[in-house]
C-alpha positions in Angstrom: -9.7 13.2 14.0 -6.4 10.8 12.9 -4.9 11.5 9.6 -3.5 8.2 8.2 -0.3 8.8 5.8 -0.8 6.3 2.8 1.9 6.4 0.1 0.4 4.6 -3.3 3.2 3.6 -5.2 1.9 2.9 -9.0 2.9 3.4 -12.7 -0.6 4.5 -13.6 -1.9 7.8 -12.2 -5.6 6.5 -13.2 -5.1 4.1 -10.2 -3.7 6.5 -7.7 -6.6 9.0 -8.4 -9.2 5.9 -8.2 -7.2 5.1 -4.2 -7.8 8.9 -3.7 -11.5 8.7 -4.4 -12.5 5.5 -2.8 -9.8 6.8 0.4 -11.4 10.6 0.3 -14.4 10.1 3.0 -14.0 10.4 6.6 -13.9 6.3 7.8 -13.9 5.8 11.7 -13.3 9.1 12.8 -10.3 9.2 10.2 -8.7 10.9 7.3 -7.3 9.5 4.3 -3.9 11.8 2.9 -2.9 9.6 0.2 0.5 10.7 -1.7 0.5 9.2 -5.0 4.1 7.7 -6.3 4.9 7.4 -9.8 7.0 4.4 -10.2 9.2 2.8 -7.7 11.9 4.5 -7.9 9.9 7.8 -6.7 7.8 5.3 -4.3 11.1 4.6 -2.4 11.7 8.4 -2.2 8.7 9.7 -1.2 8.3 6.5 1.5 11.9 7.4 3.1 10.9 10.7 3.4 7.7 10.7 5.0 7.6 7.4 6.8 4.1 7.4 6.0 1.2 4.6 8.0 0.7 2.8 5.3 2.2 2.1 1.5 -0.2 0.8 -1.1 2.1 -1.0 -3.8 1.8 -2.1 -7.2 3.8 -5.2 -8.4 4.4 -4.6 -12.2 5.7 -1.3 -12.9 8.5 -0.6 -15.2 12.2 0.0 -14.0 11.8 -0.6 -10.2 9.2 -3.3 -9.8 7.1 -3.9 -6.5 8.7 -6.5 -5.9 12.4 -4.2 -5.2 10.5 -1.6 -3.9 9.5 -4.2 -1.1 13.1 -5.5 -0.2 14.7 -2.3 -0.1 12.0 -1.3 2.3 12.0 -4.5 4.5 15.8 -3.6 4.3 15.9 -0.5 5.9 15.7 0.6 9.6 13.3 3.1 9.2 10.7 2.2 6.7 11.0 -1.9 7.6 8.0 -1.6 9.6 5.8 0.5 7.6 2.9 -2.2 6.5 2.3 -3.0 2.9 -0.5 -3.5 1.1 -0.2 -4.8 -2.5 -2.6 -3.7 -4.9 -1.9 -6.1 -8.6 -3.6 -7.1 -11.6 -1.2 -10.4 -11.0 -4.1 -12.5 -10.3 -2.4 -16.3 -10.0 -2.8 -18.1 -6.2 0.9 -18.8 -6.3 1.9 -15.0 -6.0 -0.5 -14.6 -3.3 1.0 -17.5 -1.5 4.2 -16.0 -1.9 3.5 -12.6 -1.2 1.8 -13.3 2.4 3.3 -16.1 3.6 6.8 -15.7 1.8 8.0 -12.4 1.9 5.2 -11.7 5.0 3.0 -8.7 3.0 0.5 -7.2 5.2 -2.0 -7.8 2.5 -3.0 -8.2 -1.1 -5.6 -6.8 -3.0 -6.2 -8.0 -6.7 -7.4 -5.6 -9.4 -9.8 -4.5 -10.3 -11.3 -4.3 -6.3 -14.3 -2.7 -5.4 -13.9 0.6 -2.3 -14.9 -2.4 -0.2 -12.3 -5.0 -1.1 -9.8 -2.0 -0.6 -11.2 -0.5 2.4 -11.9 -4.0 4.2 -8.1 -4.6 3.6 -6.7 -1.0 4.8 -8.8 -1.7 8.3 -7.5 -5.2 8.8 -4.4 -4.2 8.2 -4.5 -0.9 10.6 -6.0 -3.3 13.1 -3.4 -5.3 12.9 -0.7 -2.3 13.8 -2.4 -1.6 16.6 -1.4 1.7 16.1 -5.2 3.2 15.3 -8.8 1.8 16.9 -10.7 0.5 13.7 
C-alpha cells in the first residue's frame, strides 16, 4: 500500500474537506493523506515542510494568491519539482492557456469538478511522475 502526500492549498476549508472526501477511498492500491492549507501563505509552509507528492492549488485566495504560491515554489530547490495541480473557479480559456503551456502546471481542474474530473487529473498527473504505477 503507497501513501501519496497531497497538500491542498485553499482559502475555503469547505473545498479542502470536499478533496478529502472524494481522495478518502483506497485508488490503485493507494492512499490518499491530504493536508489541508489555509491560504498561501500557510500552503508555502506546510509544502516546504513536508515536500509532499502532490499540491492541489487554488488560484484566488486572499493575501498570497496561487499564482505566488506557484513561483515561489517553482523557485525553490526543494519543492520546484513537486507537481501542481490547480483547482479554480477562474473558468476563462486564456488562464488555462497560460497556466499549462506558460508557466508549465501539471494540470488544471475548474470548479465545480466532479470526484472524476479530480481523480482523472491526479492519475494523469502521477503517471506523468513516473514516480507511482497508475
Amino acid at each position: 500500500m503507497t501513501t501519496i502526500r497531497v497538500v491542498c492549498i485553499e482559502d475555503e476549508p469547505e473545498m479542502i474537506d470536499l478533496v478529502r472526501l472524494i481522495l478518502a477511498r483506497k485508488q490503485n492500491n493507494r492512499v490518499f493523506e491530504v493536508i489541508g492549507a489555509h491560504g498561501g501563505e500557510e500552503g508555502l509552509r506546510i509544502t516546504s515542510e513536508i515536500l509532499p507528492d502532490l499540491v492541489l492549488l487554488d488560484l484566488m485566495m486572499p493575501g498570497m494568491d496561487g499564482w505566488e504560491v506557484y513561483q515561489h515554489m517553482k523557485n525553490d530547490e526543494l519543492m520546484k519539482r513537486i507537481p501542481v495541480i490547480i483547482l479554480t473557479a477562474k473558468a476563462q480559456s486564456i488562464d488555462e492557456v497560460l497556466a499549462t503551456h506558460i508557466a508549465k502546471v501539471n494540470a488544471y481542474v475548474i470548479k465545480p469538478f466532479t470526484p472524476h474530473d479530480l481523480t482523472e487529473a491526479i492519475e494523469r498527473v502521477l503517471r506523468e511522475q513516473g514516480n507511482f504505477s497508475a
